[in-house]
C-alpha positions in Angstrom: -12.6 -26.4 5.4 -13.4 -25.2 2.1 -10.9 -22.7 0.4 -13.5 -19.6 -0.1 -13.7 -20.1 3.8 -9.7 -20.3 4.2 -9.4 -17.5 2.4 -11.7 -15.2 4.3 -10.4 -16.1 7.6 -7.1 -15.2 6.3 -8.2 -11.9 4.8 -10.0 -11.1 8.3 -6.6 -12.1 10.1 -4.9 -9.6 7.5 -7.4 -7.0 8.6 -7.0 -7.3 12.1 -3.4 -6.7 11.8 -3.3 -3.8 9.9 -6.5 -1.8 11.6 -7.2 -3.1 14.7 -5.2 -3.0 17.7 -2.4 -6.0 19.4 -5.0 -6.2 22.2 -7.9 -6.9 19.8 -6.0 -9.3 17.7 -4.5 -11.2 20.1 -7.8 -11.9 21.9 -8.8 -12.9 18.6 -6.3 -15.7 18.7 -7.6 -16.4 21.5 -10.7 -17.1 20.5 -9.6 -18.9 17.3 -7.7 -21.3 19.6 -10.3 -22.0 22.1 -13.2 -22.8 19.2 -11.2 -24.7 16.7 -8.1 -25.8 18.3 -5.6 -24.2 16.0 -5.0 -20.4 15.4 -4.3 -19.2 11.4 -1.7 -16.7 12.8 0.7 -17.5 16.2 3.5 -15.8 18.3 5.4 -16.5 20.8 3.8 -13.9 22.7 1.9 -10.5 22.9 5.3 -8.5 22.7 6.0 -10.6 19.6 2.6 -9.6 18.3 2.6 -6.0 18.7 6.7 -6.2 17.1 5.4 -7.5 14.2 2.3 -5.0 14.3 4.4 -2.0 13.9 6.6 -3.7 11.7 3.6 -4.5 9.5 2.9 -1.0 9.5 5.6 0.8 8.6 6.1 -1.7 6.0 3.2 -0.4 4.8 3.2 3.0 5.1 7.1 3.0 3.1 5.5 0.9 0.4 2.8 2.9 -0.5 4.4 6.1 -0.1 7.2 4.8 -2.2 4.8 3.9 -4.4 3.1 7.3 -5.0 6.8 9.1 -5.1 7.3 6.9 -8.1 3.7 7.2 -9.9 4.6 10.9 -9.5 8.3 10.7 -11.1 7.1 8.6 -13.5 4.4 11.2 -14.8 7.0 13.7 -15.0 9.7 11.6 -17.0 6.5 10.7 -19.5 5.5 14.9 -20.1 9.4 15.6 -20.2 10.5 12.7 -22.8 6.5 13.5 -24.9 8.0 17.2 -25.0 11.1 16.4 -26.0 10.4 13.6 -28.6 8.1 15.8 -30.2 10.6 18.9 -30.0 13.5 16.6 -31.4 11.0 15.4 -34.6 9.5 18.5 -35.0 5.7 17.2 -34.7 3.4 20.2 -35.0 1.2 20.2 -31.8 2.4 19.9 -28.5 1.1 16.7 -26.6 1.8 18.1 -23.1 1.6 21.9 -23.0 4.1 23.2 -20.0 3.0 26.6 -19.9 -0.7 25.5 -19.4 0.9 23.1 -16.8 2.9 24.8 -14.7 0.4 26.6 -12.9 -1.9 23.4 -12.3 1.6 22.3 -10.8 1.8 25.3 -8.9 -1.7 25.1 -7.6 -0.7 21.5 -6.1 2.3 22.2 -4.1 
């Protein structure tokens, strides 16, 4: 087996945990097992399957949420320290303007 053709199987294996339902993957096992033998992904059983579906998911779901909450502190630190460093070394012009801002801000939440 070629690895472009390893690799795909195990990126379809990867979608049909994270989309598709335990029922639908499992049966895809299945099927795996039955053609070639071998399955890429086992469990001991369909509980064990749908267990490490939702774990999967909310895996998931904390990571990327996690991941936007920090984007979005990270933006804010940047405007804050910008303003301040050009406050502190009296720059003339204002990289971030606040009171242009704010109400964008406002708008969002």
């Amino acid at each position: 087996m070629s690895c472009c053709k390893k690799t795909g199987n195990k990126i379809k294996d990867l979608y049909y945990l994270i989309f598709k339902y335990p029922s639908e993957t499992e049966l895809k096992l299945q099927q795996e097992e039955a053609e070639r033998g071998e399955a890429n992904l086992s469990f001991k059983s369909y509980i064990g399957l749908k267990n490490f579906h939702k774990k999967l998911k909310y895996f998931l779901v904390g990571f990327f949420s996690t991941t936007v909450a920090a984007i979005a502190a990270a933006f804010v630190v940047l405007v804050l320290l910008l303003n301040f460093i050009y406050y502190f070394f009296g720059l003339s012009g204002n990289p971030v303007d606040l009171k242009k801002l704010l109400p964008f801000l406002h708008h969002l939440f």
